[in-house]
C-alpha positions as CSV (number, residue, x, y, z in Angstrom):
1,X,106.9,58.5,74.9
2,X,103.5,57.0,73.1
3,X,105.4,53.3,73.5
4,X,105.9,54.1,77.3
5,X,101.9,55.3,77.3
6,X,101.2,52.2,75.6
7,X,103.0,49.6,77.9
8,X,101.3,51.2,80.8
9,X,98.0,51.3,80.1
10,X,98.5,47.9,79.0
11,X,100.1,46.5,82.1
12,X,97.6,44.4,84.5
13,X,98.6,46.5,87.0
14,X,97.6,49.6,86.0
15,X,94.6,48.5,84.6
16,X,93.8,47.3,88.0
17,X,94.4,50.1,89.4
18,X,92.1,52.0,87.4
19,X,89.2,49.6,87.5
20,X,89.4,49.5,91.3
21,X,89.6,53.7,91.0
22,X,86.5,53.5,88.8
23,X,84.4,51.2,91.0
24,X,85.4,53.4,94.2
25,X,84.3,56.8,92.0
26,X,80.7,54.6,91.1
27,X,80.4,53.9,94.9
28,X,81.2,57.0,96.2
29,X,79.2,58.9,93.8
30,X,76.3,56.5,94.4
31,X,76.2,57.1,98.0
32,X,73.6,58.8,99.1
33,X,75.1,60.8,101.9
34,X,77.5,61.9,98.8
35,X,74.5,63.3,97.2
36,X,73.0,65.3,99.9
37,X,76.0,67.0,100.4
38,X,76.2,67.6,96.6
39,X,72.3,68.6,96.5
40,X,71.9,71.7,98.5
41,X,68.4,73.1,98.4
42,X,68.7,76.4,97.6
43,X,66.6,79.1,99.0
44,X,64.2,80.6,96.0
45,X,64.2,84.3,95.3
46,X,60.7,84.6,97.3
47,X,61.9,82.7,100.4
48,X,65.0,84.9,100.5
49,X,63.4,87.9,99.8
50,X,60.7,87.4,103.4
51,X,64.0,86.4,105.2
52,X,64.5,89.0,108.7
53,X,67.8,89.9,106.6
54,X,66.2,90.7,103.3
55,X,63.3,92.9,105.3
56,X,65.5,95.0,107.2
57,X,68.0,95.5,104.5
58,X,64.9,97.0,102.3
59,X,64.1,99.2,105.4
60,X,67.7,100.1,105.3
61,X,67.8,100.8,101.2
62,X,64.2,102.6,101.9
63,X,66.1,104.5,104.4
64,X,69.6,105.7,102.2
65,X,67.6,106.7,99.3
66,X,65.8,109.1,101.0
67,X,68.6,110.3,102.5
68,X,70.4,110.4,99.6
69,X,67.1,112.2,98.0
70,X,66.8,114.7,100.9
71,X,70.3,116.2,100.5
72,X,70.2,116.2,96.6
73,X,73.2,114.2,96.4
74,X,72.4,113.2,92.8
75,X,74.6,116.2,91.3
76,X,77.4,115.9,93.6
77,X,78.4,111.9,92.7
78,X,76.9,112.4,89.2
79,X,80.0,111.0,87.2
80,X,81.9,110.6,90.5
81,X,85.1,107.8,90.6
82,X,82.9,106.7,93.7
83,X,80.5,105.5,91.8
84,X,82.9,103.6,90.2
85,X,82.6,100.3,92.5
86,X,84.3,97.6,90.1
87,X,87.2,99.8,89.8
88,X,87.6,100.3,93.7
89,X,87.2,96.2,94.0
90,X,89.7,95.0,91.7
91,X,92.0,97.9,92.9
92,X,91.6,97.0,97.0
93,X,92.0,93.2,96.2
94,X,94.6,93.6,93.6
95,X,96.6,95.9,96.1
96,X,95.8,94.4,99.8
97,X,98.8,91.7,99.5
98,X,101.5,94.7,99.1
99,X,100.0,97.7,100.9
100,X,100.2,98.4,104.7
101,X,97.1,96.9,106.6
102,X,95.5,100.4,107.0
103,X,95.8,101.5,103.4
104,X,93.7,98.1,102.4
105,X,91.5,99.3,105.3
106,X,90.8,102.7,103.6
107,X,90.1,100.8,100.7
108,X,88.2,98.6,101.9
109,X,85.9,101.3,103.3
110,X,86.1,103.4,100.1
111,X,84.3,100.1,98.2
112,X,81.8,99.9,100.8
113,X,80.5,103.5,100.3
114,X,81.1,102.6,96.9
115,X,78.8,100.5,97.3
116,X,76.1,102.1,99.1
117,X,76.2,105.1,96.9
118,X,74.8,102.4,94.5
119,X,72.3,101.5,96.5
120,X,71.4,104.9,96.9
121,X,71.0,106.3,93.3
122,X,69.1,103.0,92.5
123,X,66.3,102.1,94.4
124,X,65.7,99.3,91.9
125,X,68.7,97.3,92.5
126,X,68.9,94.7,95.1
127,X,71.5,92.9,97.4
128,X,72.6,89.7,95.9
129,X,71.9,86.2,98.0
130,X,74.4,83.9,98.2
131,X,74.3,81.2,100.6
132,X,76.8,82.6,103.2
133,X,75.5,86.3,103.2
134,X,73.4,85.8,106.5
135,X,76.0,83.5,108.3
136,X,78.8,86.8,107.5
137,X,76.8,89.2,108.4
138,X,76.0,87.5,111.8
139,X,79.5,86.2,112.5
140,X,80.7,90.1,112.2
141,X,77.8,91.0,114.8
142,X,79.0,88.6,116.9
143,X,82.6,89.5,116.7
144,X,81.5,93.7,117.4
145,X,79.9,92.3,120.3
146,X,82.4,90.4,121.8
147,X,84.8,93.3,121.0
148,X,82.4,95.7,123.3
149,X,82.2,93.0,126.2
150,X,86.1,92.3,126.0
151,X,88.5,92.5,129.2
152,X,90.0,95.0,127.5
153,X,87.5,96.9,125.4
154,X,89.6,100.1,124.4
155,X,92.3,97.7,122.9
156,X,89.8,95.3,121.4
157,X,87.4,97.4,120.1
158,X,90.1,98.5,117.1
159,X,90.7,94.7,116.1
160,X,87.6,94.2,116.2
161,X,86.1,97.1,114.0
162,X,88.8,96.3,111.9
163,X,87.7,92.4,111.7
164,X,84.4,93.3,110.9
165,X,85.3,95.8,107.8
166,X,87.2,93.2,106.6
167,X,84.9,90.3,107.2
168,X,81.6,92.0,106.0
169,X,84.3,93.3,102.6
170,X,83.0,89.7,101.2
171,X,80.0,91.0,100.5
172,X,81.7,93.8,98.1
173,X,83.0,91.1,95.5
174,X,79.2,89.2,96.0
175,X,77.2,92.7,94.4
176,X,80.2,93.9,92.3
177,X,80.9,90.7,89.6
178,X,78.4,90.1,87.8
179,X,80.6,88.4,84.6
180,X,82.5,85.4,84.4
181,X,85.3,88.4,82.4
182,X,85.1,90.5,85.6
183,X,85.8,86.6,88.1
184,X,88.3,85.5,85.6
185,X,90.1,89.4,86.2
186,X,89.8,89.7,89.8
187,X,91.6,85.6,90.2
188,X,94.0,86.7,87.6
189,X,95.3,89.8,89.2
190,X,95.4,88.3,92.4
191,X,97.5,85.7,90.7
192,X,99.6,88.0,89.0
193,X,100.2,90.2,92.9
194,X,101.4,86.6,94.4
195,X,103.9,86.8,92.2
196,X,104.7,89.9,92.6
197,X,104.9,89.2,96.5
198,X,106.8,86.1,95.7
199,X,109.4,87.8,93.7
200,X,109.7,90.1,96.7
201,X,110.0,87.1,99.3
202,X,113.0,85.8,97.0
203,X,115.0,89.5,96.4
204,X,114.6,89.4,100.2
205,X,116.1,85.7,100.7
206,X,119.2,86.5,98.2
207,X,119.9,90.1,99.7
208,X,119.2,88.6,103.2
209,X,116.7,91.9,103.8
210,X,113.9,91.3,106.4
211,X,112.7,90.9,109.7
212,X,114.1,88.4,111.4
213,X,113.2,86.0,115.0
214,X,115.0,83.6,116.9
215,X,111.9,81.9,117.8
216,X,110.9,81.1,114.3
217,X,113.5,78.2,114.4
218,X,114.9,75.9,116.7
219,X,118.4,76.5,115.5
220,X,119.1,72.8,117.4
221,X,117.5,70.6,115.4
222,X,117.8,73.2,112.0
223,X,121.0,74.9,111.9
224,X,121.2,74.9,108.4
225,X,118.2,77.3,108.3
226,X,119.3,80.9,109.1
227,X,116.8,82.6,106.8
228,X,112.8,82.4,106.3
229,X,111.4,84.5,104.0
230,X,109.0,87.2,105.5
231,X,107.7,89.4,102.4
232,X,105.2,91.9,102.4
233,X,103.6,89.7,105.5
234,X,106.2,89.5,108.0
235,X,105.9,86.4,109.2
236,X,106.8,83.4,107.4
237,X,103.7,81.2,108.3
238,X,101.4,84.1,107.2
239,X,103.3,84.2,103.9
240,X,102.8,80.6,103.4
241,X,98.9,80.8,104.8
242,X,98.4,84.1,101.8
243,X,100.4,81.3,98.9
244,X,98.5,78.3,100.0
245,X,94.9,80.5,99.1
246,X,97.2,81.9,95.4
247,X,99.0,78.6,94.3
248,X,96.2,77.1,93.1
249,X,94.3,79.7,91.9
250,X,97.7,80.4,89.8
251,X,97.7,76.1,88.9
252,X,93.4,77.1,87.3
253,X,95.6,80.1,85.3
254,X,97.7,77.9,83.9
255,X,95.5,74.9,83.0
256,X,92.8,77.2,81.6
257,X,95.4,79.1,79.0
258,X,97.9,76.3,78.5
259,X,97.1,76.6,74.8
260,X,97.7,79.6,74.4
261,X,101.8,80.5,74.3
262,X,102.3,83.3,75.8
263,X,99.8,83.3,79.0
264,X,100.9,79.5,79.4
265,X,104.8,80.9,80.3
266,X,103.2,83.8,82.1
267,X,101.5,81.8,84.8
268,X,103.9,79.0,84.8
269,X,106.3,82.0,85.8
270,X,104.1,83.3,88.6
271,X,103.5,79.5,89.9
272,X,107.5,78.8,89.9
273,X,107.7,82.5,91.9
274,X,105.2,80.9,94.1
275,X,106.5,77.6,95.1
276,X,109.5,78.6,95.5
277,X,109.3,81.3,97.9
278,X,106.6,78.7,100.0
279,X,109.5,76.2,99.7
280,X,111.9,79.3,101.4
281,X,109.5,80.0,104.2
282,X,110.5,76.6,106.1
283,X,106.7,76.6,106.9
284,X,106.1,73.1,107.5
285,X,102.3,73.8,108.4
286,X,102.0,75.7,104.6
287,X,103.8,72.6,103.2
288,X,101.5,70.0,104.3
289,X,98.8,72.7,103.5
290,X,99.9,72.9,100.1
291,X,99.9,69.3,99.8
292,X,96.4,68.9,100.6
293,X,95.2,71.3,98.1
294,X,97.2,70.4,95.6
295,X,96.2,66.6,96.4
296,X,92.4,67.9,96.6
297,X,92.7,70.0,93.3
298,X,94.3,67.2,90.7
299,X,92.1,64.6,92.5
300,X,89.0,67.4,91.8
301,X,90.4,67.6,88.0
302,X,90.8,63.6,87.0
303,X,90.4,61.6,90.3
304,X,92.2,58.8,88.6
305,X,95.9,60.9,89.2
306,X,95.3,59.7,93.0
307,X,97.6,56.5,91.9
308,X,100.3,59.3,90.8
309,X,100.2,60.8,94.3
310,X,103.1,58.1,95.4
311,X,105.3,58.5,93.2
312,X,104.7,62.2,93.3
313,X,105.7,62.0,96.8
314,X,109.1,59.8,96.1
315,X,109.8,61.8,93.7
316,X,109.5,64.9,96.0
317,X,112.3,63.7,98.8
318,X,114.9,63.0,95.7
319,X,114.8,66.6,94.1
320,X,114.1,68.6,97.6
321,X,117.1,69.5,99.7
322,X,118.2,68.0,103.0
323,X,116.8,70.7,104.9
324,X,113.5,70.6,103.4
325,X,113.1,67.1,104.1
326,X,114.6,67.3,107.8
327,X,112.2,70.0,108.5
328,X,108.9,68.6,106.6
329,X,109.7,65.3,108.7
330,X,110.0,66.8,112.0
331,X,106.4,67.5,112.1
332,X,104.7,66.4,115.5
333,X,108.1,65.6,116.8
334,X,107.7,67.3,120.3
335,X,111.4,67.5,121.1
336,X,111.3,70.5,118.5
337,X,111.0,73.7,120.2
338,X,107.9,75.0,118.2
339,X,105.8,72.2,118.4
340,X,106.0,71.5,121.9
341,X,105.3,75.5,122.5
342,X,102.3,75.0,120.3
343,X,101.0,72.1,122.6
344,X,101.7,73.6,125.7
345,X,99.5,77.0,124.0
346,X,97.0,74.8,122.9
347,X,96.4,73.1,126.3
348,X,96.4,76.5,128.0
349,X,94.0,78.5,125.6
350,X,91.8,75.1,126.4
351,X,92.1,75.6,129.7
352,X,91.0,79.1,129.5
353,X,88.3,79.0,127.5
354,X,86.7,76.3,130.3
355,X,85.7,79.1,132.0
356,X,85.4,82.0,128.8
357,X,84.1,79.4,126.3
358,X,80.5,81.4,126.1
359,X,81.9,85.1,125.4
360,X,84.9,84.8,125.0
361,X,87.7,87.6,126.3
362,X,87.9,89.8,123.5
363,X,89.9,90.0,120.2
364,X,93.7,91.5,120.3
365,X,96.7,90.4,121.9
366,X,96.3,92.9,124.9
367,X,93.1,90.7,125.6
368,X,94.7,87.5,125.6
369,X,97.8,88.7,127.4
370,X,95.7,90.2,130.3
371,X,93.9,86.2,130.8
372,X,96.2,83.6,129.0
373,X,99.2,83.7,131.7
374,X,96.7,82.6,134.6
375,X,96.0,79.6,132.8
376,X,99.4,79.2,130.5
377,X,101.3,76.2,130.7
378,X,105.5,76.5,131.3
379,X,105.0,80.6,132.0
380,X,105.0,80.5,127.7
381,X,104.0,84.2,126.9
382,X,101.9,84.6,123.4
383,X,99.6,86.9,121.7
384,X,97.6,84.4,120.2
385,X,96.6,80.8,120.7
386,X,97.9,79.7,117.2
387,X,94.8,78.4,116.2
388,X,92.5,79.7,113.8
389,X,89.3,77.8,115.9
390,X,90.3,78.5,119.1
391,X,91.5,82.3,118.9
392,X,87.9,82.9,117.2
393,X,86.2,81.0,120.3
394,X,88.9,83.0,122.9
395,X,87.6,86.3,120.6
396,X,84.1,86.4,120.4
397,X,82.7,82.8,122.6
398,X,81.3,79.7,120.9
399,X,78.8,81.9,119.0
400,X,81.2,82.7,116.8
401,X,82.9,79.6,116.4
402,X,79.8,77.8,115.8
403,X,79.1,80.8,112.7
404,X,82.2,80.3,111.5
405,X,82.1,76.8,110.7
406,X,78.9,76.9,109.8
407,X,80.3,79.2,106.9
408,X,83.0,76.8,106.1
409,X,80.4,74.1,105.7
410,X,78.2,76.1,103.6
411,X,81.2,77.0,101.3
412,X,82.6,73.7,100.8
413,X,78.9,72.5,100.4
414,X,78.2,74.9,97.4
415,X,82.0,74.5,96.1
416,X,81.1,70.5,95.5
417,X,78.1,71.3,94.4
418,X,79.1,73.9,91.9
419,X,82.0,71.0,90.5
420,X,79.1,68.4,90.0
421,X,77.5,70.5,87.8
422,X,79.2,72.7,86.0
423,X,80.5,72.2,82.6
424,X,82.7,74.9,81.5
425,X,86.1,74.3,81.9
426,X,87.4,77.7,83.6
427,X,84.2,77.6,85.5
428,X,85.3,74.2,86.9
429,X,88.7,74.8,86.9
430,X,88.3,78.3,89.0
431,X,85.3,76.1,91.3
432,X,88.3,73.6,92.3
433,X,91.1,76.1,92.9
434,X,88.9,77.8,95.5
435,X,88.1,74.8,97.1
436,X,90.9,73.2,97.1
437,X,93.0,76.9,98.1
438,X,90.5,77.0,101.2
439,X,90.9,73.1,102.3
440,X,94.5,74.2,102.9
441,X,94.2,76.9,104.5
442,X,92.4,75.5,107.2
443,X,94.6,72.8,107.4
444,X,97.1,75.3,108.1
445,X,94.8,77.4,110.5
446,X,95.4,74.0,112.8
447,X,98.7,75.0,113.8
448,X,98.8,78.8,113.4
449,X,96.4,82.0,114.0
450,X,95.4,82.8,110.5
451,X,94.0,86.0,111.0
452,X,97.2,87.0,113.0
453,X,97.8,88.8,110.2
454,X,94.7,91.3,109.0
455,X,95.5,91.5,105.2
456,X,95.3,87.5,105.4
457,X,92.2,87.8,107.1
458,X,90.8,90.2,104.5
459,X,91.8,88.4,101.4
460,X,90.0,84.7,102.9
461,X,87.6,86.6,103.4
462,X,87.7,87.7,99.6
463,X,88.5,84.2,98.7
464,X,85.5,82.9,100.0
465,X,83.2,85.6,98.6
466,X,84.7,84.8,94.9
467,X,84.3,81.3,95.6
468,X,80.5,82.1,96.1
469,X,80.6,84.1,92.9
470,X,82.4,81.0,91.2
471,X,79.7,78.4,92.3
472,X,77.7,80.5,90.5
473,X,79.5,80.4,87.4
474,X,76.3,79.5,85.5
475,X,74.1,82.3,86.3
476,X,77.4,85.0,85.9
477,X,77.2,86.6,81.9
478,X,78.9,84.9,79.3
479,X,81.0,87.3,78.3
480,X,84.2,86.7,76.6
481,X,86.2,85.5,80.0
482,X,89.4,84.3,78.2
């Protein structure tokens, strides 16, 4: 093996290859476009503090302590499990992959009184800023308001109450970790209940248990698929969308305790669960998601293993079966059933939101179904557009879509800059896995409604509030996080 190491890195070629790698990182890093986006100028602790968000939150705090004062509430949660806010956290985002939506919901709402029973016995503590805080809180407003002015406001008004618990969740994680021990527990249960989903999804593709649809394949161009696994998610693209946002936060477990014997075979065990039950959900969207993060987080780690990414990939369509390749290959070929039904939706929900692009219609399928068919293409009948950017623009108007990826850019922003500068190696490692875990999930939000499913909805939303706490890695305490 050290004689093969030696003839490559003494062959012209490869030292080609990684000079011309080298002067392309000098260039790119040089740019200074590049370092903008890697030099955000953070808000100081003043500037936040005289924000419109900051002073009505401390009229708000003002507000529950007296309250809390008024009724002498003190003795009553004295030593209460409510006060117990870590606890609730890790237990709601630990559980939310294998409970029923409305137990996460419950929660969900049990952390957030959790969490204002903390505000309330401390008048001292304040809400921690994180770049995102103000876009959230104003993206959920926006959503409750389009759920009020909906077509349908008795059906949309659930989805949408529900959307905005879970959206304004992320900032539960933000006030709750505080220690690089407590980030490195959350990402490791959450690690540890993909697995436990993925073991699930493959007991279900062996015992053949699980819902099933005819529409999830065209059994014409695929009839050696007669199974996709569902899990805890019911629907195979949502099951991929939840192990796109786990694989690589599983792939940061593993290169973070590779030394150590015994938590090296543990997550290389919960990985293996992982990719294989994403390889049994014949989700070619979640494939070529998976792809992209994995191709963002090993260029992220050494951007020299870009040269490996070829023979990665010709290695890839000798060990894969038939069907994996047939499948993977067949995307944008519009003589496949699914694709050309996701055109003619997208086409549609464009032409919709022509005339609905300001408020939108309202979240929930009854919403979409009362509106879509006037302007659907073919007579196709959906409950969503099956895409993540226009179902949020169909939900809640441009307002929305506009906050939305105005969080994405902030996130992505801070996630690169966090990278650049951060020198610990599970800091950095847990800083890439959350980038590159949310670069594939919107890649996969192209083609399908993401937040189709509301426990996927709730745990991006986690995923970007711990990527916030990660990008602060830094300023989190140094206790012992291994």
């Amino acid at each position: 093996m050290e004689r093969i190491k030696q003839i490559i890195k003494a062959s012209f070629l490869c030292r080609a290859l990684l000079a011309c790698c080298d002067w392309m990182g000098r260039q790119w890093s040089a740019s200074r476009v590049v370092q903008a986006y890697l030099s955000p100028s953070d808000l100081s602790f003043h500037t936040a503090r005289s924000s419109v968000f900051a002073l009505l939150w401390d009229k708000l705090h003002t507000f529950i302590c007296w309250v809390y004062d008024k009724l002498r509430l003190e003795k009553l949660f004295d030593g209460s499990v409510f006060t117990r806010l870590w606890f609730w956290c890790a237990l709601t985002i630990a559980l939310s992959p294998l409970l029923p939506t409305m137990a996460t919901a419950g929660l969900a709402a049990i952390c957030c009184f959790s969490l204002l029973l903390g505000f309330a016995r401390d008048r001292e503590r304040t809400l921690r800023h994180t770049a995102i805080n103000k876009y959230v809180m104003l993206y959920a407003a926006v959503y409750l308001i389009g759920s009020v002015a909906s077509v349908t406001p008795g059906d949309s008004l659930p989805v949408g109450l529900l959307t905005v618990l879970f959206t304004l969740f992320a900032l539960v994680p933000i006030n709750t970790v505080d220690s690089r021990k407590q980030l490195v527990t959350l990402v490791r249960l959450l690690v540890l209940a993909g697995a436990l989903v993925s073991l699930y999804g493959l007991y279900q593709f062996i015992f053949r248990t699980g819902y099933q649809s005819d529409a999830w394949v065209d059994s014409n161009m695929f009839a050696g698929i007669s199974f996709r696994v569902v899990s805890t998610f019911d629907n195979p693209n949502m099951l991929g969308q939840y192990l796109v946002l786990m694989i690589p936060l599983g792939g940061a477990c593993l290169m973070n305790d590779f030394a150590k014997p015994k938590l090296r075979w543990l997550w290389l065990v919960c990985c293996g669960l992982m990719c294989m039950c994403m390889l049994l959900t014949f989700s070619r969207g979640g494939w070529l998601a998976l792809l992209i993060a994995a191709l963002a987080f090993f260029v992220l780690i050494n951007p020299r293993l870009l040269i490996l990414a070829p023979f990665a990939l010709v290695a890839l369509y000798f060990v894969l079966p038939d069907t994996v390749i047939q499948r993977f290959t067949s995307i944008g070929n519009l003589s496949d059933h699914s694709t050309s039904y996701r055109v003619s939706i997208w086409l549609g929900s464009l032409r919709m939101l022509s005339d609905y692009w300001l408020c939108g219609i309202g979240p929930g399928p009854a919403a979409f179904n009362t509106v879509y068919p006037v302007y659907a293409y073919d007579e196709i009948v959906t409950p969503h557009s099956h895409n993540l950017l226009l179902q949020i623009t169909s939900d809640a108007g441009i307002c929305a879509l506009v906050l939305f990826c105005v969080i994405l850019w902030v996130y992505f922003r801070r996630m690169c800059a966090a990278i650049h500068t951060t020198a610990c190696k599970t800091g950095r490692l847990l800083q890439i896995a959350f980038l590159s875990g949310g670069l594939g999930f919107m890649v996969q939000a192209m083609t399908d409604y993401s937040f189709y499913n509301y426990r996927v909805m709730f745990l991006f939303w986690v995923y970007l509030a711990l990527g916030m706490v990660a990008a602060g890695w830094n300023k989190l305490r140094t206790e012992e996080a291994q």
